[in-house]
VMD Tcl script that draws the C-alpha trace (Angstrom):
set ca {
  {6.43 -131.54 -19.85}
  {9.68 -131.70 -17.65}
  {10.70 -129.20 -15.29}
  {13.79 -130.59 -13.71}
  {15.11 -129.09 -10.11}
  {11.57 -127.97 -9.59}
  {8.73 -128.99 -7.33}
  {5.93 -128.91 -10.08}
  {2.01 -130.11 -9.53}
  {-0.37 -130.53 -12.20}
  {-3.42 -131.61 -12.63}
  {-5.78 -132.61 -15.54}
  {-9.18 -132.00 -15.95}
  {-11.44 -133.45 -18.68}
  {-10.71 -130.28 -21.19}
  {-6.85 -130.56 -20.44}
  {-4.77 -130.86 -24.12}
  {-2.80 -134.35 -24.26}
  {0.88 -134.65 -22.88}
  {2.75 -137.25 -24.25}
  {4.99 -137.58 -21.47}
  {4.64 -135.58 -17.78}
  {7.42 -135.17 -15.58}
  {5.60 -133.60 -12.04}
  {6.56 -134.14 -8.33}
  {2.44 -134.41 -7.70}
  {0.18 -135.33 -10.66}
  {-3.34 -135.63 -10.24}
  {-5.43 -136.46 -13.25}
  {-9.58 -136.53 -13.40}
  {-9.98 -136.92 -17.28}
  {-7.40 -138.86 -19.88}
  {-4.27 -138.55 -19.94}
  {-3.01 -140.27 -23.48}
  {0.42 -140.76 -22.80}
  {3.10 -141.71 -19.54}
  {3.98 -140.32 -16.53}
  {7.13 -140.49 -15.22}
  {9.21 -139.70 -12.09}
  {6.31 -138.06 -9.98}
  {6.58 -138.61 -6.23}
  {2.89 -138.68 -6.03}
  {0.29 -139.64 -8.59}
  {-3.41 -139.35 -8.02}
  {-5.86 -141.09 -10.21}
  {-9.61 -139.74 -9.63}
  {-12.81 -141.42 -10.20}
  {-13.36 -139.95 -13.88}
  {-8.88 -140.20 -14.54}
  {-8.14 -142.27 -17.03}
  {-4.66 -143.27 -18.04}
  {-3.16 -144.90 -21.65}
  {0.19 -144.94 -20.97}
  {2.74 -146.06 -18.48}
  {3.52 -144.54 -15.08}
  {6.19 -144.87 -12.54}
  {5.63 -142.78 -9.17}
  {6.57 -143.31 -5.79}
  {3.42 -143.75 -4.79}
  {-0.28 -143.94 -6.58}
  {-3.88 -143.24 -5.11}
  {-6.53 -145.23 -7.05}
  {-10.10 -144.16 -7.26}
  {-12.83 -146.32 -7.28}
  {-14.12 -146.29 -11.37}
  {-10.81 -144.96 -12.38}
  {-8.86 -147.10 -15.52}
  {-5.58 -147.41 -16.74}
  {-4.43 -149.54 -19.61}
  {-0.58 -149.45 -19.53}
  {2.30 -150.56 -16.94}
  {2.51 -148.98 -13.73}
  {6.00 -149.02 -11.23}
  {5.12 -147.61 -7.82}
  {6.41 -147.63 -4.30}
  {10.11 -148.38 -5.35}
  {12.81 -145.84 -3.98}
  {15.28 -146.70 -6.45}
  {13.34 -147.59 -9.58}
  {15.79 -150.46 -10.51}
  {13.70 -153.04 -10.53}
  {12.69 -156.13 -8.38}
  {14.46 -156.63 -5.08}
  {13.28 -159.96 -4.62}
  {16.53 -162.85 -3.63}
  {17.82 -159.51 -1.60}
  {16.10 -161.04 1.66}
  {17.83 -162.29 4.75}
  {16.99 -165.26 6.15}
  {17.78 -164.63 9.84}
  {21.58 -166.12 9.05}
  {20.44 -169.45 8.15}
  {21.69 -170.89 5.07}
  {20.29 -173.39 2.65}
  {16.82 -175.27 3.77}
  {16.84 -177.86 6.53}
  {20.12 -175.76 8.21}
}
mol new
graphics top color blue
foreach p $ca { graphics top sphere $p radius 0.5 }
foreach p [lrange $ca 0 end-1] q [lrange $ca 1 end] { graphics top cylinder $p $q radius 0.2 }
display resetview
């Protein structure tokens, strides 16, 4: 499902058909989702939501009892990846300096 240039929000229930791949700005899911999600601002994950898949949102709710059995990137603005190394140090160089 990919709607892009459009603020979509879905939601799955129990008796929602499978979608291999959902492209939402908000996602909330309450029964399975077999499959990823992908570029949602938002994800929501409810006590019954379970996820097989992968998922990369800005940011994810988890419910207590929820599961998930895939790889999930949250929180980053760019998606690129670790910025760990990026760090300043306050101008000092090297240890002991």
């Amino acid at each position: 499902m990919n709607r892009p240039g459009s603020t979509l929000r879905r939601s799955l229930s129990p008796s929602s058909p499978p979608a291999p791949t959902l492209r939402a700005a908000q996602v909330t899911i309450a029964g399975e989702l077999e499959g990823s999600v992908a570029e949602a601002s938002r994800v929501e994950l409810l006590q019954t939501g379970v996820i097989i898949g992968d998922l990369k949102a800005g940011s994810l709710t988890v419910a207590a009892g929820a599961r998930m059995r895939g790889q999930a990137d949250f929180g980053w603005d760019d998606g690129k990846g670790s910025k760990a190394g990026k760090r300043s140090n306050g101008g000092e160089s090297g240890a002991g300096s």
